[in-house]
C-alpha positions in Angstrom: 10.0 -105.7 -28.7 8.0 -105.1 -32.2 5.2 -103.6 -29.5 7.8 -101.3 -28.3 8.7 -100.2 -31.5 5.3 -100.1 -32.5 4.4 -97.6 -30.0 7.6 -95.5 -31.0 6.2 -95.0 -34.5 3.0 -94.2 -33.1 4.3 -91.2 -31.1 6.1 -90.3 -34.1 3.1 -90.1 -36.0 1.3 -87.5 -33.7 4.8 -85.1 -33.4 4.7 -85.4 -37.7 1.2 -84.6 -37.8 0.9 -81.8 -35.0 4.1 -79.6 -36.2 2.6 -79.7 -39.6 -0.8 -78.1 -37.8 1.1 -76.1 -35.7 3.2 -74.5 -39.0 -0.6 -74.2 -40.7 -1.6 -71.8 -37.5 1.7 -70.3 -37.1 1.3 -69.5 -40.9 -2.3 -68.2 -40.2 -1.5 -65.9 -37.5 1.4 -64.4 -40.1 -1.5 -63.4 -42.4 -3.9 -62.0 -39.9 -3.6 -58.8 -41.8 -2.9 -59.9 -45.1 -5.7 -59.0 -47.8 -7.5 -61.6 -49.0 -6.0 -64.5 -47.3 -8.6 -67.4 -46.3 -7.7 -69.8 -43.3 -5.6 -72.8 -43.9 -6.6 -75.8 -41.8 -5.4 -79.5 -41.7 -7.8 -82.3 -41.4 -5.9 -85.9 -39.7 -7.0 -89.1 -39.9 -6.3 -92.0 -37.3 -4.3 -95.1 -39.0 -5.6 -98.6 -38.7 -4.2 -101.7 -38.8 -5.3 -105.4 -39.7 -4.1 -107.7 -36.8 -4.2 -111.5 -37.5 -7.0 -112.1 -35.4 -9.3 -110.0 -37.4 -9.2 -107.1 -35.0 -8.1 -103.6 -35.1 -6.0 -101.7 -33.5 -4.7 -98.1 -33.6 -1.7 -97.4 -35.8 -1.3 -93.3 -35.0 -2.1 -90.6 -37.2 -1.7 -89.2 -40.4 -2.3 -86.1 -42.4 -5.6 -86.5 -44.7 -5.1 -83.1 -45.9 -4.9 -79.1 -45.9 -6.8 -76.9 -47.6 -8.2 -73.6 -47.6 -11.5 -72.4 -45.5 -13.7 -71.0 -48.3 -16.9 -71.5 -50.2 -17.3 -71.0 -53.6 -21.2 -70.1 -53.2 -20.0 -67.0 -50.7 -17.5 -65.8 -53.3 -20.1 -66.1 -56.3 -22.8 -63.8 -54.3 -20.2 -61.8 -53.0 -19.2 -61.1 -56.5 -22.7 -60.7 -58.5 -23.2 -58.2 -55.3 -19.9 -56.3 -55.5 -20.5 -56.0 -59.6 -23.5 -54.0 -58.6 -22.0 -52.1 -55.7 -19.4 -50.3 -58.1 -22.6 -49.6 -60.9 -24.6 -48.0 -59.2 -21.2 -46.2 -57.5 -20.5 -44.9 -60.6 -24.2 -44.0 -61.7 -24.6 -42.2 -58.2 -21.6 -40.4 -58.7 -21.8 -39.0 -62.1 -25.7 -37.9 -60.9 -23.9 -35.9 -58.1 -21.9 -34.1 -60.7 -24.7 -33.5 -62.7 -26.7 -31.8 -59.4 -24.1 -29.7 -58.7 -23.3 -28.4 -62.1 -27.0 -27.4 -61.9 -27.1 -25.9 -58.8 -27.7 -22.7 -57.9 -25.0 -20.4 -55.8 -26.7 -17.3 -55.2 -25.5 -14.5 -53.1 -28.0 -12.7 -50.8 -28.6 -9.3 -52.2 -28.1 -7.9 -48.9 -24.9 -10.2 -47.8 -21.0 -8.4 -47.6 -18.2 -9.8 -49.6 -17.2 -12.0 -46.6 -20.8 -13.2 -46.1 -21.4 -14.6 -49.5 -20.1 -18.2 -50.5 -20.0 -17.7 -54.1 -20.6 -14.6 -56.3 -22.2 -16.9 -59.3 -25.3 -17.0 -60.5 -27.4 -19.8 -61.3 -29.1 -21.1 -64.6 -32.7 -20.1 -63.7 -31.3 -16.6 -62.2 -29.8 -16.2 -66.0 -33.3 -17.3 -67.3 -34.7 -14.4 -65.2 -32.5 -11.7 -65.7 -33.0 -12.5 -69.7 -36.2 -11.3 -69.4 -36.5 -9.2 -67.2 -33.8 -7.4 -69.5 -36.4 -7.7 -72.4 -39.1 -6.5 -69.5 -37.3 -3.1 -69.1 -37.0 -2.6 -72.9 -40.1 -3.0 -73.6 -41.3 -0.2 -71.7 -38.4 2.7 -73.1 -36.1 1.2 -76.2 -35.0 4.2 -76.8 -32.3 4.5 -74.8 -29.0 2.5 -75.5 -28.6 1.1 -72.3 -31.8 -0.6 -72.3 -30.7 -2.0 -75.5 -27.6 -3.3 -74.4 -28.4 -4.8 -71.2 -30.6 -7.1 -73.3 -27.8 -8.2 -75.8 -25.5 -8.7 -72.6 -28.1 -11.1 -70.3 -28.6 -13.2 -73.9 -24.7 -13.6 -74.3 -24.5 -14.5 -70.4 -27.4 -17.1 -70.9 -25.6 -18.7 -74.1 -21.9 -18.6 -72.3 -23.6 -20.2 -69.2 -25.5 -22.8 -71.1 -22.7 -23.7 -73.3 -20.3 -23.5 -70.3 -22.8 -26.2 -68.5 -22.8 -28.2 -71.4 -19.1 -28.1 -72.5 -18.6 -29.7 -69.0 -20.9 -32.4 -69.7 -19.6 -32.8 -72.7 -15.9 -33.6 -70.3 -17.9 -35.5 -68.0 -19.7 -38.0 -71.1 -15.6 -38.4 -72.6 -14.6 -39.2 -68.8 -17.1 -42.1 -69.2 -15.6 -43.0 -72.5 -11.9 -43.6 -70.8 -13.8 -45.2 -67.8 -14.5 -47.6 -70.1 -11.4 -48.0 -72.2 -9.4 -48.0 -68.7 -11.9 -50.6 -67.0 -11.7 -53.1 -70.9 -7.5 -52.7 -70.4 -7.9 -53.5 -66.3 -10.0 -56.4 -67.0 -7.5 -58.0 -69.5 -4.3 -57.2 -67.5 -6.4 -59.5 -64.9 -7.6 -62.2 -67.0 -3.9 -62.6 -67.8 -2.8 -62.8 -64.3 -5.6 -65.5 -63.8 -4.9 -67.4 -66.4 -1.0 -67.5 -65.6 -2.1 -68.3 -61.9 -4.3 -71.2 -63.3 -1.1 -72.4 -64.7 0.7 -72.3 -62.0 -2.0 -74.2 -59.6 -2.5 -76.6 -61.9 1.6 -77.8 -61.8 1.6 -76.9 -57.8 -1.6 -79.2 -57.8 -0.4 -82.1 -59.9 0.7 -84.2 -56.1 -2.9 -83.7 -54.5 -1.9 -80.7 -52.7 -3.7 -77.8 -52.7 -1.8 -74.5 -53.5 -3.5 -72.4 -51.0 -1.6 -69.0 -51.2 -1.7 -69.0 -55.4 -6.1 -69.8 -54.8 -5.8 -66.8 -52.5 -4.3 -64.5 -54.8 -7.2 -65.8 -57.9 -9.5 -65.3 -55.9 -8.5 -61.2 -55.4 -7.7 -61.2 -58.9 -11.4 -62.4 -59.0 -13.1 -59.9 -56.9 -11.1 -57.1 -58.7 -12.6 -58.5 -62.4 -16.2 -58.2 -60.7 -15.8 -54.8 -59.8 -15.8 -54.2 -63.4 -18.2 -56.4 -65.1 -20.8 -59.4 -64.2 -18.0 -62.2 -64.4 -19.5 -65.9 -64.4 -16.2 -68.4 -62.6 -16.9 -72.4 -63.5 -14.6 -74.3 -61.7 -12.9 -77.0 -63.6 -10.5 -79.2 -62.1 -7.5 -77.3 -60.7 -8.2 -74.4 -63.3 -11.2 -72.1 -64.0 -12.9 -70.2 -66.8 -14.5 -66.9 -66.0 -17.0 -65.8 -68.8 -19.1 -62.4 -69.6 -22.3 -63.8 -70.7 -21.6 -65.7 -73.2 -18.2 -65.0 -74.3 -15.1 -66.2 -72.3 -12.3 -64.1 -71.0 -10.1 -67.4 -69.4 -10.1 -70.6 -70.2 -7.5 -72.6 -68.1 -4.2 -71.3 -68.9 -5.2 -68.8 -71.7 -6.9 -65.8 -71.6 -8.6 -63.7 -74.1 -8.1 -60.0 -74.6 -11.3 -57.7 -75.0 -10.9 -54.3 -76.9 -13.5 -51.4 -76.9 -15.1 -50.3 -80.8 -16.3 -47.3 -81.7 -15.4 -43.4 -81.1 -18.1 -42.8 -78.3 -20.1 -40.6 -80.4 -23.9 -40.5 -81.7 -22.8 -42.1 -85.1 -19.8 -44.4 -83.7 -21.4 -45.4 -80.2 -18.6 -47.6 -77.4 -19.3 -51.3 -77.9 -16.6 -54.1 -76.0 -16.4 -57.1 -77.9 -13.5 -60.2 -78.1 -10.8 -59.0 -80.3 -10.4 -62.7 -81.7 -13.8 -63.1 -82.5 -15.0 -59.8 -83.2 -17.9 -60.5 -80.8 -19.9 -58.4 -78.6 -19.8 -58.8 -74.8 -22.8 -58.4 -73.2 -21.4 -56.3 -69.8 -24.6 -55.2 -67.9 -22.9 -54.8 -64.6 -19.6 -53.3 -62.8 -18.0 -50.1 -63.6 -17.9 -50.8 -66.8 -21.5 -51.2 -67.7 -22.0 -47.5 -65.9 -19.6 -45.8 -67.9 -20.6 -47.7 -70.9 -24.1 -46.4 -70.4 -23.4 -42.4 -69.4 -20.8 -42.4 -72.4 -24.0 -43.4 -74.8 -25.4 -40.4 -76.8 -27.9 -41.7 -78.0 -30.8 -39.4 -77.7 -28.8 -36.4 -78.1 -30.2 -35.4 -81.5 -30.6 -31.2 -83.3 -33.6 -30.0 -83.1 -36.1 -29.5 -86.3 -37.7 -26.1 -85.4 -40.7 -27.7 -87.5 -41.0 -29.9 -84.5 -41.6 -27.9 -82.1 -42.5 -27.9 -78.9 -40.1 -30.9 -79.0 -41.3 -33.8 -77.0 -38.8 -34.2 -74.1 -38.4 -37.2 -72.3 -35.5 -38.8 -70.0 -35.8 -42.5 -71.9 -32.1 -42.2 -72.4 -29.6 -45.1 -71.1 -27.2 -41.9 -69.7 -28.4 -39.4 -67.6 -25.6 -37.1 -69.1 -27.2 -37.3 -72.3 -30.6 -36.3 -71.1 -29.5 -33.1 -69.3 -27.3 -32.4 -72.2 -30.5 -33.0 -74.7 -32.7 -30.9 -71.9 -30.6 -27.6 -72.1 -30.5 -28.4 -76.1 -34.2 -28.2 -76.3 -34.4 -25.5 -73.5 -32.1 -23.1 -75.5 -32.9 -24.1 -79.2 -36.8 -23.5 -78.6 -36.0 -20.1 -76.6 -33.7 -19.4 -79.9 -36.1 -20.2 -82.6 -39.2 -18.5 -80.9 -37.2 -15.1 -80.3 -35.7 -15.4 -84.3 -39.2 -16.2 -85.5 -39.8 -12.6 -83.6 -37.4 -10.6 -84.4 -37.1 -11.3 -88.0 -40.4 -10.2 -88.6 -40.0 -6.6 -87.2 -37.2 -3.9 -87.6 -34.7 -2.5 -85.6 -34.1 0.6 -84.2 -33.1 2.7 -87.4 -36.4 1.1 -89.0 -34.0 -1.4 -91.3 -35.7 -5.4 -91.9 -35.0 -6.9 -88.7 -32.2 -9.4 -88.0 -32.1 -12.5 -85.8 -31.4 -12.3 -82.1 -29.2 -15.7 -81.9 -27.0 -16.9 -84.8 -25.1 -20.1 -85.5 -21.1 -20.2 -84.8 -20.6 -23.1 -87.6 -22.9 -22.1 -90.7 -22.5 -25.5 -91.9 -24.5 -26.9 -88.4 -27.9 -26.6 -87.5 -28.4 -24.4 -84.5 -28.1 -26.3 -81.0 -26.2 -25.7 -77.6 -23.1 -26.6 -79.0 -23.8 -24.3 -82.1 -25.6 -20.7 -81.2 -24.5 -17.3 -80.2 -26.1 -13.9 -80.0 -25.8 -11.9 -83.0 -22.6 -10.3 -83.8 -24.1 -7.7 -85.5 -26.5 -6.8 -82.3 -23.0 -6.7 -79.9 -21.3 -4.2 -82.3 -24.4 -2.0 -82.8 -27.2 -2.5 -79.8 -29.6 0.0 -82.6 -29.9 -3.3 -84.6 -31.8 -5.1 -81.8 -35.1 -5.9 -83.3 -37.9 -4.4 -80.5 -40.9 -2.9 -82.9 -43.1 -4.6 -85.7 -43.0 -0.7 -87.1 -40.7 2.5 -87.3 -43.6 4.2 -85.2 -42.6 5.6 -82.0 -42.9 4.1 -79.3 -43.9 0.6 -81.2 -42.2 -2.1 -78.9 -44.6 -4.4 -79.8 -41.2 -7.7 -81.0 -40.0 -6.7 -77.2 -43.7 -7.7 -75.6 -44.4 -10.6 -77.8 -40.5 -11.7 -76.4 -41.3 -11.0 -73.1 -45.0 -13.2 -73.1 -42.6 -16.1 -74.1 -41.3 -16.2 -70.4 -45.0 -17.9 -70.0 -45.8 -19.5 -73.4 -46.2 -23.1 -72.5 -43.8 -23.7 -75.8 -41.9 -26.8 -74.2 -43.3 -30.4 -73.5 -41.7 -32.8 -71.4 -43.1 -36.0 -71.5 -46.3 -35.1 -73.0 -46.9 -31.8 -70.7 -46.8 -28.6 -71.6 -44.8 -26.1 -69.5 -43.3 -22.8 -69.8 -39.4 -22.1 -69.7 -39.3 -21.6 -65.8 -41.6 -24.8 -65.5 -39.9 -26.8 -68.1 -36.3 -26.0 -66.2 -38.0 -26.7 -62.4 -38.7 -30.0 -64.2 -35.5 -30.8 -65.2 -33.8 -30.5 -61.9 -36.7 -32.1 -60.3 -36.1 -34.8 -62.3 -32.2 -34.9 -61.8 -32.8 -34.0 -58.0 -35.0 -37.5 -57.6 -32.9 -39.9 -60.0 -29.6 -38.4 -58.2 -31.6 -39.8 -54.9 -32.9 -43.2 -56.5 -29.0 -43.4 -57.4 -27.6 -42.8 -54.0 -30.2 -44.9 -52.4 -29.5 -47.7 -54.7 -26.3 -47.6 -54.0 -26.1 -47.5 -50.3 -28.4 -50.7 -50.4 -26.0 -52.2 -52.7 -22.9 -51.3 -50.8 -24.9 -52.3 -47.8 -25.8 -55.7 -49.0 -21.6 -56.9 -50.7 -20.1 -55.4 -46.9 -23.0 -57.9 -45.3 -21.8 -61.0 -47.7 -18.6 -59.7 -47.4 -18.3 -60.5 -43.6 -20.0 -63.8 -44.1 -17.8 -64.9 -46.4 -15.1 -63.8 -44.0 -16.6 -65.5 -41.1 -16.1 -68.4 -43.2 -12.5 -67.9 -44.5 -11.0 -64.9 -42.1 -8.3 -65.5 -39.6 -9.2 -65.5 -36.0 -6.1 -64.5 -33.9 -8.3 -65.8 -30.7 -8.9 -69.0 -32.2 -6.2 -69.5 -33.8 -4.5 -69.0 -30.5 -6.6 -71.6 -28.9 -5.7 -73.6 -31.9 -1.7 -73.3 -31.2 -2.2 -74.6 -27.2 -3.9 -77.8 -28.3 -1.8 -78.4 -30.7 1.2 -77.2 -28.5 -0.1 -79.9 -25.8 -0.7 -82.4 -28.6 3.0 -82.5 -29.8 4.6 -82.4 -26.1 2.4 -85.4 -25.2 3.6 -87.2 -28.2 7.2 -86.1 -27.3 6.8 -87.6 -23.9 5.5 -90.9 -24.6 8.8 -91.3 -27.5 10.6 -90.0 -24.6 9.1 -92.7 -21.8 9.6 -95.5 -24.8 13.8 -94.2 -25.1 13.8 -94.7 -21.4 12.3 -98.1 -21.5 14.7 -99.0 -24.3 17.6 -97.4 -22.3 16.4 -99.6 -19.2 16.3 -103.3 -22.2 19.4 -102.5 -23.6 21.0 -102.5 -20.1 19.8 -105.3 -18.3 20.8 -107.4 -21.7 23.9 -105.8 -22.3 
């Protein structure tokens, strides 16, 4: 009878243990679309049992366990990868924006209305026109509109250069709130971590594993490493994630991270823990980008005792080069023609006056600080073009014009001329935009390629999971029909003794 019995239980076993896998792939097939869910599997184990005479028999099955399909080596490549994926995202991209604020849109002289794509004109056409303005008046100043057309291509150079850097300037305060938005994203994460720490860690207190809150840390995970280089020690149940040296969650509790400074030259952006009024080191994700394109240091006025200035592109943030470029581009051109003109007269013979002022007397003269002389706008006779009231002296307008090819700007030790010293520029833009792009591709490239290993570890396969539900379907009706042979054979006892 007790073998009968015995054999009942067994069956029992296998229909406990089979639902409870079926459920786990009907479950799985229910999140086949679900972001960031891994694969739930059970793992069975046969039951023993001791018999008298020292030898085993098989007592069914139980449930040893069910966890999750992941590996916590995938997900911490996948997140160093994806750290650097949204860098160099946000490097490329602000590049981009600096190429096309540089770019040139020039309408063919010969094009109709409906030919042309854009009637503006670029930088180096302004930087042309300037002097070829200066060009015609140096041949015949006499005439007024010679005069004019010169104080007109000077104002057009200043509003275009201060109109290019005004938008950097938008563009370097952009990178600013990239940071302060990525700093008050990372928090509002670390406290959903830590809260789902707490909550595993109560789920978790039987031995079970609390698969669907692990899927929804880890997200939370791979969210926080898009904005900085997070470090995730596993401890116990819980984790702590870290920057560097400096911990953001720490089982249950998280710690809040606040941005310092204005963003200026003076006041540069700094993150740091608000608790301990320590610096985080964040070298990596978005956040590193923008902290690095919102520096401005290296954007400095220019000593006109210095020059030529030195140039060079050793800045952290590309926006602060270009913005230093056009500085030293326009503060040079400024200073040489000043020098000029203040050291000749004007057209009614009175001391000459200088070609660019300052808006802010209280500033030094700079991109953000220079226009063309009032005084020149309201009366084109005060443009200085002679050294002399003799006629036909337009010696100022010459020695103005010869500085279209006066190697008076260096970059990075070589001496070039305006035109060269521009070409230069957007060469060097044109080839760092590139190195960007490129970079990023091959990191984008290399977190989709860990990206599917790590979900040919942990994604749901509807085929196999499919497979899965038939063997398990076949499983449970097999156990069903041996308890259902073992209630006939009872059926049959019961009868023949009752």
């Amino acid at each position: 009878m007790s073998s009968t019995f015995s054999t009942y239980s067994i069956a029992y076993t296998g229909l406990y243990v089979n639902q409870t896998a079926l459920a786990t792939t009907s479950s799985n097939l229910a999140n086949v679309n679900t972001a960031g869910a891994s694969r739930v599997r059970t793992a069975s184990v046969e039951m023993d049992t001791v018999q008298k005479s020292g030898s085993f028999t098989g007592d069914g099955v139980s449930l040893a366990s069910i966890t999750r399909a992941r590996e916590s080596l995938m997900d911490k490549v996948y997140r160093t990868q994806n750290s650097s994926s949204t860098y160099y995202s946000v490097k490329s991209g602000n590049l981009q924006y600096l190429d096309q604020v540089l770019t040139e849109y020039e309408a063919s002289s010969d094009a109709t209305d409906s030919e042309s794509t854009s009637d503006s004109v670029g930088l180096q056409q302004e930087i042309t026109d300037f002097f070829s303005a200066w060009e015609t008046v140096s041949v015949d100043s006499s005439t007024e509109s010679s005069r004019t057309s010169v104080i007109s291509a000077g104002t057009s150079l200043v509003e275009m250069l201060t109109s290019i850097d005004s938008q950097l300037q938008q563009l370097q305060q952009e990178s600013v709130s990239g940071v302060k938005e990525g700093v008050d994203s990372l928090n509002d994460l670390a406290s959903q971590v830590a809260d789902l720490n707490g909550q595993i860690s109560s789920a978790e207190a039987n031995g079970s594993e609390a698969t669907y809150l692990r899927d929804q840390r880890d997200a939370l995970l791979d969210e926080m490493s898009s904005l900085a280089n997070i470090n995730v020690t596993q401890m116990n149940n819980t984790i702590q994630v870290s920057i560097g040296s400096i911990t953001i969650v720490d089982g249950r509790d998280s710690y809040a991270l606040e941005v310092d400074g204005t963003g200026t030259t003076s006041d540069p952006l700094t993150v740091k823990r608000a608790d301990i009024d320590c610096k985080v080191a964040v070298n990596s994700g978005s956040i590193a980008a923008y902290l690095e394109d919102a520096d401005q240091s290296g954007y400095e006025d220019i000593d006109s005792a210095s020059l030529p200035y030195d140039f060079s592109t050793d800045a952290s943030s590309s926006i602060t080069n270009m913005r230093q470029a056009l500085n030293v581009l326009i503060t040079t051109l400024a200073d040489k023609i000043n020098t000029l003109a203040t050291s000749g007269v004007d057209g009614e013979g009175e001391a000459g006056e200088a070609f660019f002022t300052v808006v802010d007397s209280s500033k030094p003269l700079s991109i953000t600080n220079i226009k063309v002389n009032p005084n020149l706008v309201d009366d084109p006779e005060k443009l200085v073009t002679a050294s002399s009231s003799d006629d036909g002296d337009n010696t100022i307008a010459n020695q103005i014009l010869e500085l279209a090819s006066e190697e008076c700007y260096s970059y990075g030790g070589i001496a070039n001329d305006i035109t060269g010293f521009y070409a230069a520029l957007t060469s060097w833009i044109g080839t760092t935009g590139d190195e960007a792009s490129n970079n990023y591709k091959t990191q984008e490239a290399l977190t989709e390629s860990v990206a599917n290993q790590r979900q040919s570890i942990s994604g749901i396969s509807v085929d196999e999971e499919t497979a899965n539900m038939i063997k398990l379907q076949n499983a449970y009706a097999a156990s069903a029909r041996v308890m259902s042979t073992v209630d006939s054979l009872l059926a049959g006892l019961i009868e023949d003794i009752g």
